[in-house]
ROKEPA-390928 format. One record per residue (C-alpha): x, y, z. Coordinates in steps of 0.1 Angstrom, whole numbers, plus 5000, padded with zeros to 4 digits. Layout:
% residues N
XYZ
...
//
This chain:
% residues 459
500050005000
501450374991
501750655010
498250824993
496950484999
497550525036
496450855037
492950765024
492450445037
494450415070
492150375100
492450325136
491350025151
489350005185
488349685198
489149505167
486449755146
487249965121
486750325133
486750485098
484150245085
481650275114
481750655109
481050615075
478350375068
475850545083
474550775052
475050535024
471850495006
470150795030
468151055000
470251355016
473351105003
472151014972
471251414962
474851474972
476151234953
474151374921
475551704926
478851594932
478251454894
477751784880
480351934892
482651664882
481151694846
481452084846
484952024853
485251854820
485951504840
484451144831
482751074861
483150674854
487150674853
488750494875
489650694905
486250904903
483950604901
483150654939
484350954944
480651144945
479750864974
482950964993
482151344992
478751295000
480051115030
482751345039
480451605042
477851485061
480151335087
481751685089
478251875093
476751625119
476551875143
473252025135
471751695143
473451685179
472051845213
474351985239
472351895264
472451525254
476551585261
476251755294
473051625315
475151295326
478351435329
477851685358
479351635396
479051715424
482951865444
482451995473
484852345480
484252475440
481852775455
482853145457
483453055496
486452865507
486152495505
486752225535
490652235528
490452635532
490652695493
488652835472
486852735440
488552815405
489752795371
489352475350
491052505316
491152275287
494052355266
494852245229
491552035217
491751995180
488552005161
487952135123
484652345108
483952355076
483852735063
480352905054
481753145029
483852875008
482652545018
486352435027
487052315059
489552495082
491152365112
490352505149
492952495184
490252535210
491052645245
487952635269
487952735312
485252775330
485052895365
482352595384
479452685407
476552495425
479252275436
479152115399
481951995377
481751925343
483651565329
486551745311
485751505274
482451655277
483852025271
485651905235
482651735226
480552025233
482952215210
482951975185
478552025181
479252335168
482552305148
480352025127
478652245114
478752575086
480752835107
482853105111
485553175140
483453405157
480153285154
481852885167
483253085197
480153265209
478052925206
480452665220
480852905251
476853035251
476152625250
478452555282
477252885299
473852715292
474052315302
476952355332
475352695347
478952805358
479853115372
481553225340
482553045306
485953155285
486753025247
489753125226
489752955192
493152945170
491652885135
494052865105
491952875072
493752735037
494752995016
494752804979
495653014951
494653034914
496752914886
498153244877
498753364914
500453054920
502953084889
503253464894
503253514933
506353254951
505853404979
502553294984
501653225021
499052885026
497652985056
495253255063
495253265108
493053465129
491953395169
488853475190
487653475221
483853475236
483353525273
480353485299
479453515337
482753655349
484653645315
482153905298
484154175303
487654105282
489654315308
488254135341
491153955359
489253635352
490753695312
494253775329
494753415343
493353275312
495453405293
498353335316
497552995320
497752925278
501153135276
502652945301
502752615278
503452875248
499952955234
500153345226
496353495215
497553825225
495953935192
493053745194
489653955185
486553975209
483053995200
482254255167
485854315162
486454035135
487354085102
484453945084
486353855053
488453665070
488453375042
490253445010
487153294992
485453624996
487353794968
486453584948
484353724914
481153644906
480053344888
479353374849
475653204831
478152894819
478852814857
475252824868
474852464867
477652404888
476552694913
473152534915
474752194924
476552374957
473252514962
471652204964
473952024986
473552325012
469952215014
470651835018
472851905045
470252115062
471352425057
469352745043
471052815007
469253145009
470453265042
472253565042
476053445049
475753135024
474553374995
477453374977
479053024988
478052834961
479653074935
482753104959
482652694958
482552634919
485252944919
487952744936
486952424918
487052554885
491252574895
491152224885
489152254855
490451964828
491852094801
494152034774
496852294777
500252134763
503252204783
505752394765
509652304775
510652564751
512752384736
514352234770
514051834760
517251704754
519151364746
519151064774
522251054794
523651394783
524751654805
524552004797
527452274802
527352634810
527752684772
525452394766
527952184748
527451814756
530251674787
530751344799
532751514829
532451344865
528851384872
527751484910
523951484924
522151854920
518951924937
515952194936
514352164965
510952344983
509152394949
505952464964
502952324950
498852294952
496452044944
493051874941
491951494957
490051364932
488951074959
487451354979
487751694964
489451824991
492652014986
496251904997
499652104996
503252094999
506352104983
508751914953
512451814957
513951714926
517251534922
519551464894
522951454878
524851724866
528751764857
528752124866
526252164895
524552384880
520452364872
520352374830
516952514828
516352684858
514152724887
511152914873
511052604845
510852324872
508152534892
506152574862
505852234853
505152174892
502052384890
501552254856
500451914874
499352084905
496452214891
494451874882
492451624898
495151414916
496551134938
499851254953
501450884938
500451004900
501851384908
504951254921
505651004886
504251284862
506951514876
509551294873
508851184839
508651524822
511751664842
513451384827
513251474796
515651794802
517751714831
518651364821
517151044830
518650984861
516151214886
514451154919
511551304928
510451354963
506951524972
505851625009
502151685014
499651775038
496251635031
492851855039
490851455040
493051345071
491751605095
488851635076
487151295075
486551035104
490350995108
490951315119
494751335121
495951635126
499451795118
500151435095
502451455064
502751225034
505751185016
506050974984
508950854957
509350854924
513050704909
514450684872
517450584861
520750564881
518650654914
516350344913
519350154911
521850284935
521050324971
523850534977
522650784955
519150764964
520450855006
522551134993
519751314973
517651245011
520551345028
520351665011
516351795019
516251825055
519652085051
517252345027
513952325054
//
Protein backbone atom coordinates (compact mmCIF):
# COMPACT_ATOMS: atom_id res chain seq x y z
CA UNK A 1 0.00 0.00 0.00
CA UNK A 2 1.39 3.66 -0.85
CA UNK A 3 1.66 6.50 1.01
CA UNK A 4 -1.79 8.23 -0.65
CA UNK A 5 -3.08 4.76 -0.12
CA UNK A 6 -2.52 5.24 3.58
CA UNK A 7 -3.58 8.52 3.66
CA UNK A 8 -7.07 7.55 2.38
CA UNK A 9 -7.62 4.43 3.71
CA UNK A 10 -5.58 4.08 6.96
CA UNK A 11 -7.92 3.72 9.99
CA UNK A 12 -7.59 3.16 13.56
CA UNK A 13 -8.66 0.25 15.12
CA UNK A 14 -10.75 0.01 18.53
CA UNK A 15 -11.66 -3.17 19.83
CA UNK A 16 -10.89 -4.99 16.70
CA UNK A 17 -13.64 -2.49 14.61
CA UNK A 18 -12.77 -0.37 12.12
CA UNK A 19 -13.33 3.23 13.28
CA UNK A 20 -13.34 4.76 9.77
CA UNK A 21 -15.93 2.44 8.51
CA UNK A 22 -18.35 2.72 11.39
CA UNK A 23 -18.29 6.49 10.94
CA UNK A 24 -19.04 6.09 7.52
CA UNK A 25 -21.66 3.68 6.78
CA UNK A 26 -24.19 5.43 8.28
CA UNK A 27 -25.45 7.67 5.25
CA UNK A 28 -25.01 5.32 2.39
CA UNK A 29 -28.21 4.87 0.57
CA UNK A 30 -29.93 7.91 2.96
CA UNK A 31 -31.93 10.50 0.03
CA UNK A 32 -29.79 13.47 1.63
CA UNK A 33 -26.75 11.04 0.30
CA UNK A 34 -27.93 10.06 -2.82
CA UNK A 35 -28.84 14.10 -3.78
CA UNK A 36 -25.16 14.70 -2.84
CA UNK A 37 -23.90 12.28 -4.70
CA UNK A 38 -25.90 13.70 -7.86
CA UNK A 39 -24.51 17.00 -7.36
CA UNK A 40 -21.19 15.93 -6.81
CA UNK A 41 -21.79 14.48 -10.60
CA UNK A 42 -22.31 17.81 -11.99
CA UNK A 43 -19.66 19.34 -10.75
CA UNK A 44 -17.36 16.56 -11.79
CA UNK A 45 -18.90 16.92 -15.36
CA UNK A 46 -18.61 20.83 -15.42
CA UNK A 47 -15.07 20.22 -14.66
CA UNK A 48 -14.76 18.48 -17.99
CA UNK A 49 -14.06 15.03 -15.98
CA UNK A 50 -15.60 11.36 -16.93
CA UNK A 51 -17.33 10.67 -13.91
CA UNK A 52 -16.91 6.75 -14.61
CA UNK A 53 -12.91 6.67 -14.73
CA UNK A 54 -11.35 4.89 -12.46
CA UNK A 55 -10.44 6.94 -9.49
CA UNK A 56 -13.81 9.03 -9.70
CA UNK A 57 -16.15 6.01 -9.93
CA UNK A 58 -16.92 6.53 -6.11
CA UNK A 59 -15.67 9.50 -5.65
CA UNK A 60 -19.37 11.42 -5.46
CA UNK A 61 -20.25 8.63 -2.56
CA UNK A 62 -17.14 9.58 -0.74
CA UNK A 63 -17.86 13.36 -0.84
CA UNK A 64 -21.26 12.89 0.02
CA UNK A 65 -20.01 11.13 2.99
CA UNK A 66 -17.32 13.45 3.87
CA UNK A 67 -19.56 15.99 4.22
CA UNK A 68 -22.17 14.80 6.08
CA UNK A 69 -19.87 13.30 8.70
CA UNK A 70 -18.25 16.78 8.87
CA UNK A 71 -21.78 18.71 9.29
CA UNK A 72 -23.29 16.21 11.94
CA UNK A 73 -23.54 18.66 14.33
CA UNK A 74 -26.81 20.16 13.47
CA UNK A 75 -28.27 16.90 14.35
CA UNK A 76 -26.63 16.81 17.85
CA UNK A 77 -28.02 18.40 21.34
CA UNK A 78 -25.73 19.75 23.87
CA UNK A 79 -27.73 18.91 26.37
CA UNK A 80 -27.58 15.15 25.40
CA UNK A 81 -23.47 15.80 26.06
CA UNK A 82 -23.81 17.49 29.40
CA UNK A 83 -26.95 16.25 31.52
CA UNK A 84 -24.93 12.94 32.56
CA UNK A 85 -21.71 14.30 32.87
CA UNK A 86 -22.19 16.76 35.82
CA UNK A 87 -20.70 16.31 39.57
CA UNK A 88 -20.95 17.15 42.44
CA UNK A 89 -17.14 18.57 44.43
CA UNK A 90 -17.60 19.90 47.29
CA UNK A 91 -15.21 23.40 47.97
CA UNK A 92 -15.80 24.69 44.04
CA UNK A 93 -18.19 27.74 45.48
CA UNK A 94 -17.18 31.44 45.74
CA UNK A 95 -16.55 30.51 49.58
CA UNK A 96 -13.59 28.58 50.66
CA UNK A 97 -13.87 24.88 50.54
CA UNK A 98 -13.33 22.18 53.49
CA UNK A 99 -9.42 22.28 52.77
CA UNK A 100 -9.60 26.28 53.16
CA UNK A 101 -9.41 26.87 49.28
CA UNK A 102 -11.39 28.29 47.22
CA UNK A 103 -13.17 27.30 43.98
CA UNK A 104 -11.51 28.06 40.49
CA UNK A 105 -10.28 27.94 37.12
CA UNK A 106 -10.66 24.68 34.98
CA UNK A 107 -8.99 24.97 31.63
CA UNK A 108 -8.91 22.66 28.66
CA UNK A 109 -5.95 23.52 26.61
CA UNK A 110 -5.17 22.42 22.89
CA UNK A 111 -8.53 20.31 21.69
CA UNK A 112 -8.28 19.93 17.98
CA UNK A 113 -11.51 19.98 16.07
CA UNK A 114 -12.06 21.32 12.32
CA UNK A 115 -15.36 23.40 10.81
CA UNK A 116 -16.08 23.52 7.57
CA UNK A 117 -16.25 27.25 6.31
CA UNK A 118 -19.73 29.05 5.39
CA UNK A 119 -18.25 31.45 2.89
CA UNK A 120 -16.22 28.74 0.78
CA UNK A 121 -17.38 25.40 1.82
CA UNK A 122 -13.69 24.29 2.67
CA UNK A 123 -12.97 23.13 5.86
CA UNK A 124 -10.51 24.92 8.16
CA UNK A 125 -8.87 23.61 11.16
CA UNK A 126 -9.69 24.96 14.92
CA UNK A 127 -7.10 24.86 18.36
CA UNK A 128 -9.84 25.29 20.98
CA UNK A 129 -8.99 26.42 24.55
CA UNK A 130 -12.11 26.32 26.94
CA UNK A 131 -12.07 27.33 31.21
CA UNK A 132 -14.83 27.74 33.01
CA UNK A 133 -14.98 28.90 36.52
CA UNK A 134 -17.70 25.92 38.43
CA UNK A 135 -20.59 26.80 40.66
CA UNK A 136 -23.46 24.95 42.54
CA UNK A 137 -20.80 22.70 43.60
CA UNK A 138 -20.89 21.15 39.93
CA UNK A 139 -18.06 19.94 37.72
CA UNK A 140 -18.28 19.22 34.33
CA UNK A 141 -16.41 15.59 32.88
CA UNK A 142 -13.49 17.36 31.09
CA UNK A 143 -14.28 15.05 27.45
CA UNK A 144 -17.63 16.52 27.70
CA UNK A 145 -16.17 20.22 27.11
CA UNK A 146 -14.43 18.96 23.48
CA UNK A 147 -17.37 17.35 22.60
CA UNK A 148 -19.50 20.20 23.28
CA UNK A 149 -17.08 22.10 21.00
CA UNK A 150 -17.14 19.72 18.49
CA UNK A 151 -21.51 20.15 18.12
CA UNK A 152 -20.80 23.31 16.77
CA UNK A 153 -17.52 23.04 14.77
CA UNK A 154 -19.67 20.22 12.69
CA UNK A 155 -21.38 22.43 11.36
CA UNK A 156 -21.31 25.66 8.56
CA UNK A 157 -19.32 28.31 10.66
CA UNK A 158 -17.18 30.99 11.12
CA UNK A 159 -14.47 31.67 14.04
CA UNK A 160 -16.64 33.99 15.74
CA UNK A 161 -19.94 32.79 15.45
CA UNK A 162 -18.22 28.83 16.69
CA UNK A 163 -16.84 30.77 19.71
CA UNK A 164 -19.89 32.57 20.89
CA UNK A 165 -22.03 29.17 20.62
CA UNK A 166 -19.61 26.61 22.00
CA UNK A 167 -19.22 28.98 25.12
CA UNK A 168 -23.17 30.30 25.11
CA UNK A 169 -23.91 26.16 24.98
CA UNK A 170 -21.58 25.55 28.18
CA UNK A 171 -22.78 28.76 29.91
CA UNK A 172 -26.23 27.10 29.23
CA UNK A 173 -26.02 23.15 30.21
CA UNK A 174 -23.13 23.53 33.24
CA UNK A 175 -24.68 26.89 34.70
CA UNK A 176 -21.06 27.98 35.80
CA UNK A 177 -20.20 31.15 37.16
CA UNK A 178 -18.48 32.19 33.96
CA UNK A 179 -17.54 30.37 30.61
CA UNK A 180 -14.11 31.46 28.52
CA UNK A 181 -13.30 30.24 24.65
CA UNK A 182 -10.29 31.16 22.64
CA UNK A 183 -10.32 29.50 19.23
CA UNK A 184 -6.89 29.40 17.03
CA UNK A 185 -8.43 28.84 13.52
CA UNK A 186 -5.97 28.62 10.53
CA UNK A 187 -8.10 28.74 7.18
CA UNK A 188 -6.30 27.27 3.71
CA UNK A 189 -5.34 29.94 1.58
CA UNK A 190 -5.34 27.98 -2.07
CA UNK A 191 -4.43 30.07 -4.94
CA UNK A 192 -5.36 30.29 -8.58
CA UNK A 193 -3.31 29.10 -11.35
CA UNK A 194 -1.94 32.40 -12.31
CA UNK A 195 -1.25 33.63 -8.58
CA UNK A 196 0.44 30.49 -7.99
CA UNK A 197 2.91 30.78 -11.14
CA UNK A 198 3.18 34.56 -10.57
CA UNK A 199 3.18 35.08 -6.70
CA UNK A 200 6.30 32.55 -4.95
CA UNK A 201 5.84 34.03 -2.08
CA UNK A 202 2.52 32.86 -1.56
CA UNK A 203 1.57 32.23 2.10
CA UNK A 204 -1.02 28.77 2.64
CA UNK A 205 -2.40 29.79 5.57
CA UNK A 206 -4.79 32.53 6.25
CA UNK A 207 -4.84 32.60 10.76
CA UNK A 208 -6.96 34.58 12.88
CA UNK A 209 -8.11 33.91 16.95
CA UNK A 210 -11.20 34.69 18.96
CA UNK A 211 -12.44 34.66 22.07
CA UNK A 212 -16.18 34.66 23.58
CA UNK A 213 -16.72 35.17 27.34
CA UNK A 214 -19.73 34.76 29.90
CA UNK A 215 -20.56 35.14 33.71
CA UNK A 216 -17.27 36.52 34.88
CA UNK A 217 -15.43 36.45 31.52
CA UNK A 218 -17.86 38.98 29.82
CA UNK A 219 -15.93 41.70 30.34
CA UNK A 220 -12.41 41.03 28.17
CA UNK A 221 -10.42 43.08 30.77
CA UNK A 222 -11.83 41.26 34.13
CA UNK A 223 -8.91 39.49 35.85
CA UNK A 224 -10.77 36.25 35.22
CA UNK A 225 -9.33 36.86 31.19
CA UNK A 226 -5.84 37.66 32.92
CA UNK A 227 -5.29 34.08 34.31
CA UNK A 228 -6.67 32.67 31.24
CA UNK A 229 -4.61 34.04 29.33
CA UNK A 230 -1.72 33.26 31.59
CA UNK A 231 -2.53 29.91 31.95
CA UNK A 232 -2.30 29.20 27.78
CA UNK A 233 1.08 31.27 27.62
CA UNK A 234 2.60 29.39 30.14
CA UNK A 235 2.67 26.13 27.84
CA UNK A 236 3.42 28.74 24.81
CA UNK A 237 -0.15 29.48 23.42
CA UNK A 238 0.11 33.35 22.61
CA UNK A 239 -3.67 34.86 21.51
CA UNK A 240 -2.52 38.18 22.46
CA UNK A 241 -4.11 39.33 19.15
CA UNK A 242 -6.99 37.36 19.45
CA UNK A 243 -10.37 39.54 18.53
CA UNK A 244 -13.51 39.71 20.85
CA UNK A 245 -16.98 39.90 19.99
CA UNK A 246 -17.77 42.47 16.73
CA UNK A 247 -14.16 43.10 16.16
CA UNK A 248 -13.59 40.26 13.48
CA UNK A 249 -12.68 40.79 10.18
CA UNK A 250 -15.57 39.37 8.37
CA UNK A 251 -13.72 38.49 5.31
CA UNK A 252 -11.57 36.56 7.03
CA UNK A 253 -11.65 33.66 4.17
CA UNK A 254 -9.77 34.42 1.02
CA UNK A 255 -12.89 32.91 -0.81
CA UNK A 256 -14.65 36.15 -0.42
CA UNK A 257 -12.66 37.91 -3.17
CA UNK A 258 -13.63 35.82 -5.20
CA UNK A 259 -15.67 37.15 -8.55
CA UNK A 260 -18.94 36.38 -9.44
CA UNK A 261 -19.98 33.42 -11.17
CA UNK A 262 -20.65 33.69 -15.11
CA UNK A 263 -24.37 31.99 -16.88
CA UNK A 264 -21.88 28.93 -18.12
CA UNK A 265 -21.21 28.09 -14.35
CA UNK A 266 -24.84 28.17 -13.21
CA UNK A 267 -25.21 24.59 -13.29
CA UNK A 268 -22.37 23.98 -11.19
CA UNK A 269 -23.46 26.86 -8.65
CA UNK A 270 -26.88 25.25 -8.53
CA UNK A 271 -25.26 21.88 -7.59
CA UNK A 272 -23.52 23.67 -4.26
CA UNK A 273 -26.78 25.08 -3.76
CA UNK A 274 -28.43 22.01 -3.57
CA UNK A 275 -26.11 20.20 -1.42
CA UNK A 276 -26.46 23.17 1.20
CA UNK A 277 -30.15 22.11 1.42
CA UNK A 278 -29.38 18.33 1.79
CA UNK A 279 -27.17 19.05 4.52
CA UNK A 280 -29.83 21.10 6.18
CA UNK A 281 -28.70 24.24 5.71
CA UNK A 282 -30.70 27.38 4.26
CA UNK A 283 -29.02 28.15 0.69
CA UNK A 284 -30.79 31.45 0.91
CA UNK A 285 -29.57 32.62 4.24
CA UNK A 286 -27.76 35.62 4.24
CA UNK A 287 -23.96 34.36 4.89
CA UNK A 288 -24.26 31.32 2.38
CA UNK A 289 -25.48 33.68 -0.45
CA UNK A 290 -22.58 33.69 -2.30
CA UNK A 291 -21.05 30.21 -1.19
CA UNK A 292 -21.97 28.31 -3.95
CA UNK A 293 -20.39 30.74 -6.55
CA UNK A 294 -17.32 31.00 -4.11
CA UNK A 295 -17.41 26.89 -4.16
CA UNK A 296 -17.51 26.34 -8.09
CA UNK A 297 -14.79 29.43 -8.08
CA UNK A 298 -12.13 27.43 -6.42
CA UNK A 299 -13.09 24.18 -8.18
CA UNK A 300 -12.98 25.48 -11.48
CA UNK A 301 -8.75 25.71 -10.55
CA UNK A 302 -8.88 22.21 -11.47
CA UNK A 303 -10.85 22.45 -14.51
CA UNK A 304 -9.58 19.60 -17.16
CA UNK A 305 -8.21 20.90 -19.89
CA UNK A 306 -5.95 20.31 -22.62
CA UNK A 307 -3.16 22.95 -22.28
CA UNK A 308 0.16 21.33 -23.68
CA UNK A 309 3.20 22.00 -21.73
CA UNK A 310 5.66 23.89 -23.49
CA UNK A 311 9.61 23.00 -22.53
CA UNK A 312 10.61 25.64 -24.90
CA UNK A 313 12.72 23.83 -26.44
CA UNK A 314 14.34 22.32 -23.02
CA UNK A 315 14.01 18.26 -24.01
CA UNK A 316 17.20 16.96 -24.57
CA UNK A 317 19.07 13.63 -25.42
CA UNK A 318 19.13 10.65 -22.59
CA UNK A 319 22.20 10.48 -20.58
CA UNK A 320 23.62 13.88 -21.71
CA UNK A 321 24.65 16.52 -19.47
CA UNK A 322 24.52 20.03 -20.26
CA UNK A 323 27.43 22.71 -19.85
CA UNK A 324 27.31 26.32 -18.98
CA UNK A 325 27.73 26.78 -22.82
CA UNK A 326 25.42 23.89 -23.40
CA UNK A 327 27.86 21.78 -25.16
CA UNK A 328 27.39 18.11 -24.40
CA UNK A 329 30.18 16.69 -21.29
CA UNK A 330 30.67 13.39 -20.12
CA UNK A 331 32.71 15.09 -17.08
CA UNK A 332 32.38 13.41 -13.50
CA UNK A 333 28.81 13.81 -12.75
CA UNK A 334 27.68 14.84 -9.03
CA UNK A 335 23.87 14.82 -7.56
CA UNK A 336 22.07 18.52 -8.05
CA UNK A 337 18.86 19.18 -6.31
CA UNK A 338 15.91 21.92 -6.37
CA UNK A 339 14.35 21.62 -3.51
CA UNK A 340 10.92 23.41 -1.73
CA UNK A 341 9.09 23.91 -5.06
CA UNK A 342 5.93 24.58 -3.56
CA UNK A 343 2.86 23.21 -4.97
CA UNK A 344 -1.18 22.93 -4.85
CA UNK A 345 -3.62 20.39 -5.65
CA UNK A 346 -7.02 18.67 -5.93
CA UNK A 347 -8.05 14.95 -4.33
CA UNK A 348 -9.97 13.63 -6.84
CA UNK A 349 -11.11 10.71 -4.11
CA UNK A 350 -12.64 13.47 -2.14
CA UNK A 351 -12.32 16.89 -3.57
CA UNK A 352 -10.57 18.24 -0.89
CA UNK A 353 -7.41 20.12 -1.36
CA UNK A 354 -3.79 18.97 -0.35
CA UNK A 355 -0.43 20.96 -0.42
CA UNK A 356 3.20 20.86 -0.10
CA UNK A 357 6.34 21.03 -1.65
CA UNK A 358 8.69 19.14 -4.70
CA UNK A 359 12.35 18.09 -4.30
CA UNK A 360 13.91 17.06 -7.40
CA UNK A 361 17.15 15.33 -7.76
CA UNK A 362 19.53 14.60 -10.61
CA UNK A 363 22.90 14.50 -12.18
CA UNK A 364 24.82 17.21 -13.44
CA UNK A 365 28.75 17.64 -14.32
CA UNK A 366 28.71 21.22 -13.37
CA UNK A 367 26.24 21.57 -10.50
CA UNK A 368 24.46 23.80 -12.03
CA UNK A 369 20.45 23.56 -12.84
CA UNK A 370 20.25 23.65 -17.02
CA UNK A 371 16.89 25.06 -17.16
CA UNK A 372 16.28 26.77 -14.16
CA UNK A 373 14.09 27.25 -11.27
CA UNK A 374 11.11 29.09 -12.66
CA UNK A 375 10.95 26.00 -15.45
CA UNK A 376 10.77 23.16 -12.84
CA UNK A 377 8.13 25.32 -10.82
CA UNK A 378 6.10 25.68 -13.84
CA UNK A 379 5.83 22.25 -14.67
CA UNK A 380 5.09 21.75 -10.78
CA UNK A 381 2.03 23.79 -10.96
CA UNK A 382 1.48 22.55 -14.36
CA UNK A 383 0.44 19.14 -12.61
CA UNK A 384 -0.69 20.77 -9.50
CA UNK A 385 -3.60 22.05 -10.94
CA UNK A 386 -5.65 18.71 -11.81
CA UNK A 387 -7.64 16.21 -10.18
CA UNK A 388 -4.87 14.09 -8.39
CA UNK A 389 -3.55 11.28 -6.24
CA UNK A 390 -0.19 12.47 -4.74
CA UNK A 391 1.41 8.81 -6.20
CA UNK A 392 0.44 10.02 -10.00
CA UNK A 393 1.80 13.84 -9.23
CA UNK A 394 4.94 12.53 -7.91
CA UNK A 395 5.60 10.01 -11.35
CA UNK A 396 4.22 12.77 -13.79
CA UNK A 397 6.95 15.15 -12.42
CA UNK A 398 9.51 12.90 -12.66
CA UNK A 399 8.75 11.83 -16.10
CA UNK A 400 8.59 15.25 -17.81
CA UNK A 401 11.71 16.64 -15.83
CA UNK A 402 13.43 13.83 -17.29
CA UNK A 403 13.18 14.65 -20.43
CA UNK A 404 15.61 17.92 -19.80
CA UNK A 405 17.69 17.06 -16.88
CA UNK A 406 18.60 13.59 -17.94
CA UNK A 407 17.06 10.36 -17.05
CA UNK A 408 18.58 9.81 -13.87
CA UNK A 409 16.11 12.14 -11.44
CA UNK A 410 14.38 11.54 -8.10
CA UNK A 411 11.53 13.03 -7.15
CA UNK A 412 10.43 13.45 -3.71
CA UNK A 413 6.90 15.19 -2.79
CA UNK A 414 5.82 16.15 0.87
CA UNK A 415 2.14 16.77 1.41
CA UNK A 416 -0.42 17.66 3.76
CA UNK A 417 -3.83 16.33 3.05
CA UNK A 418 -7.21 18.45 3.93
CA UNK A 419 -9.17 14.54 4.05
CA UNK A 420 -6.99 13.41 7.12
CA UNK A 421 -8.30 16.04 9.50
CA UNK A 422 -11.24 16.34 7.62
CA UNK A 423 -12.92 12.92 7.49
CA UNK A 424 -13.50 10.29 10.43
CA UNK A 425 -9.66 9.90 10.75
CA UNK A 426 -9.14 13.08 11.86
CA UNK A 427 -5.28 13.34 12.06
CA UNK A 428 -4.14 16.32 12.63
CA UNK A 429 -0.62 17.86 11.81
CA UNK A 430 0.10 14.34 9.46
CA UNK A 431 2.44 14.54 6.39
CA UNK A 432 2.67 12.23 3.41
CA UNK A 433 5.66 11.82 1.63
CA UNK A 434 5.97 9.75 -1.55
CA UNK A 435 8.92 8.54 -4.33
CA UNK A 436 9.29 8.52 -7.62
CA UNK A 437 13.01 6.99 -9.14
CA UNK A 438 14.36 6.83 -12.81
CA UNK A 439 17.35 5.77 -13.91
CA UNK A 440 20.69 5.64 -11.91
CA UNK A 441 18.62 6.48 -8.61
CA UNK A 442 16.26 3.37 -8.71
CA UNK A 443 19.26 1.49 -8.94
CA UNK A 444 21.76 2.84 -6.47
CA UNK A 445 21.01 3.17 -2.92
CA UNK A 446 23.84 5.26 -2.33
CA UNK A 447 22.59 7.78 -4.53
CA UNK A 448 19.15 7.64 -3.57
CA UNK A 449 20.43 8.52 0.56
CA UNK A 450 22.52 11.27 -0.66
CA UNK A 451 19.71 13.09 -2.71
CA UNK A 452 17.63 12.37 1.08
CA UNK A 453 20.45 13.39 2.82
CA UNK A 454 20.34 16.64 1.06
CA UNK A 455 16.32 17.91 1.90
CA UNK A 456 16.24 18.23 5.50
CA UNK A 457 19.58 20.81 5.08
CA UNK A 458 17.21 23.36 2.74
CA UNK A 459 13.87 23.22 5.36
Amino acid sequence: MGALDECHYNVELENGINVGECVELGFEGEPETLAIEDAVGVLLQGLGEDINREGLRKTPLRVAKALREGTRGYKQKVNDIVSGALFPEAGLESKFGHAGGAGGLVIVRDLDHFSYCESCLLPFQVKCHVGYVPSGQRVVGLSKLSRVAEVFAKRLQDPQRLADEVCSALQQGIKPTGVAVVLQCSHIHFPDFESAIFDPNHHGWVKISVMSGSGVFDNEKADSWTDFLSLLRFRGINVDDACGRGSVNKSWCPSQTFRKMGASDSAMVSAVSSILSSLGEDPSRKELAETPARFVKWLLNFKNTNLDMNLNGFVRSKRDSLTPNGDVSCNEEHICSELNLSFWSQCEHHLLPFHGVVHIGYFSSNRINPVGKSLLQSVVHFYGFKLQVQERLTRQIAETVSTFLGEDVMVVVEASHTCMISRGIEKFGSSTATVAVLGRFSTDPTARAKFLQIIPNSC
